[in-house]
N, C-alpha and C positions, 0 to 999 in steps of 0.2 A: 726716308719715307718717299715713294713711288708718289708722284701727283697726276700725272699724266702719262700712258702711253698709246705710239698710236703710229700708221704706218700714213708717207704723204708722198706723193708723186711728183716729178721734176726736178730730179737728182741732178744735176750735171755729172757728164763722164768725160768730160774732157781727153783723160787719158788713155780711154780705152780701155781701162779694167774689165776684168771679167763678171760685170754687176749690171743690177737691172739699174732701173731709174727710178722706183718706188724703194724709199729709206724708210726703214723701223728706227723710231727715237722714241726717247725717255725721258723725261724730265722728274728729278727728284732732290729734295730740299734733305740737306746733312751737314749736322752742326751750323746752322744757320747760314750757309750757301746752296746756293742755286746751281744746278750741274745737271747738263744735259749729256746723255746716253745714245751713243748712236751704234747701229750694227750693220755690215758690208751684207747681210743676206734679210731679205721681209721677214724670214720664218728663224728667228734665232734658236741656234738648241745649247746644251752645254759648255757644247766644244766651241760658240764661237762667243768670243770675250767681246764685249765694246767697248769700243773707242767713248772717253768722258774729257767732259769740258769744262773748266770753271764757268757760269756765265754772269753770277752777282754775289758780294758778299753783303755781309751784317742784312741779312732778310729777318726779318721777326715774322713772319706770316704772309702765305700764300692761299688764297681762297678760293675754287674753282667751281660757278656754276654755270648748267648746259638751259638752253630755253627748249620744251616740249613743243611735239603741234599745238596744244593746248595753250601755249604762251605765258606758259607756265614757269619758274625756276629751280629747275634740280640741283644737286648738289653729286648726282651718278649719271653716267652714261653708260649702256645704253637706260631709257627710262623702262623698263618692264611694269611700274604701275598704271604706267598712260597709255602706253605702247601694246601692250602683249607682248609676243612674240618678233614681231614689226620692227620693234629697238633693235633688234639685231641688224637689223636693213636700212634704217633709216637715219638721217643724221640731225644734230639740234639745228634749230634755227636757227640760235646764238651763243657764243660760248662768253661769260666775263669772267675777267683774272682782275683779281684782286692782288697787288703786291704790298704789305707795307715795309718800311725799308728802316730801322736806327738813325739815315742820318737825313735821310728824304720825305716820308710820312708814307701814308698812303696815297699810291699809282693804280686807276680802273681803267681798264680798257675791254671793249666790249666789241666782240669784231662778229658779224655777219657772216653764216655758212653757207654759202651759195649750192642750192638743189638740185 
């Protein structure tokens, strides 16, 4: 199950590959781990497979809500009931991740999107 995707700028290229500096990642929850999805192009298609990560095991549940201008809590981005059209363009306020974990409990982190 996909929970997150989304493309984020400040790649390092250290080696001079032939890639921009804006990464498309994925994060999605399978058989109760955490595994992030990553791809060498923004705009992935068929042909290019991504790179995956283990990044947590024994997760029972991932929660993901975005804050509206309205300062509001969704559970979808973009917001098209707050938004219009706008949600295409605009970004939440705040995103919080909910993780609970089998041997940790539940982990909130609530991080601020700078405009």
């Amino acid at each position: 199950m996909t929970l997150v995707e989304l493309s984020h700028g400040g790649w390092p290229n250290g080696a001079g590959t032939p890639r921009g500096t804006v990464q498309r990642v994925s994060y999605r929850l399978e058989e109760r781990t955490l595994i992030r999805d990553y791809w060498t192009v923004t705009d992935p298609t068929l042909a290019n497979v991504p790179v995956s990560r283990r990044l947590l095991t024994q997760v029972d549940r991932i929660d993901i809500r975005y804050m509206n201008s309205g300062r509001e809590w969704v559970t979808q981005w973009p917001d098209l009931d707050s938004a219009g059209d706008l949600g295409f363009r605009s970004r939440p306020m705040a995103v919080e991740i909910t993780i609970v974990l089998t041997d940790y409990g539940e982990l909130r982190r609530v991080i601020e999107v700078p405009g």
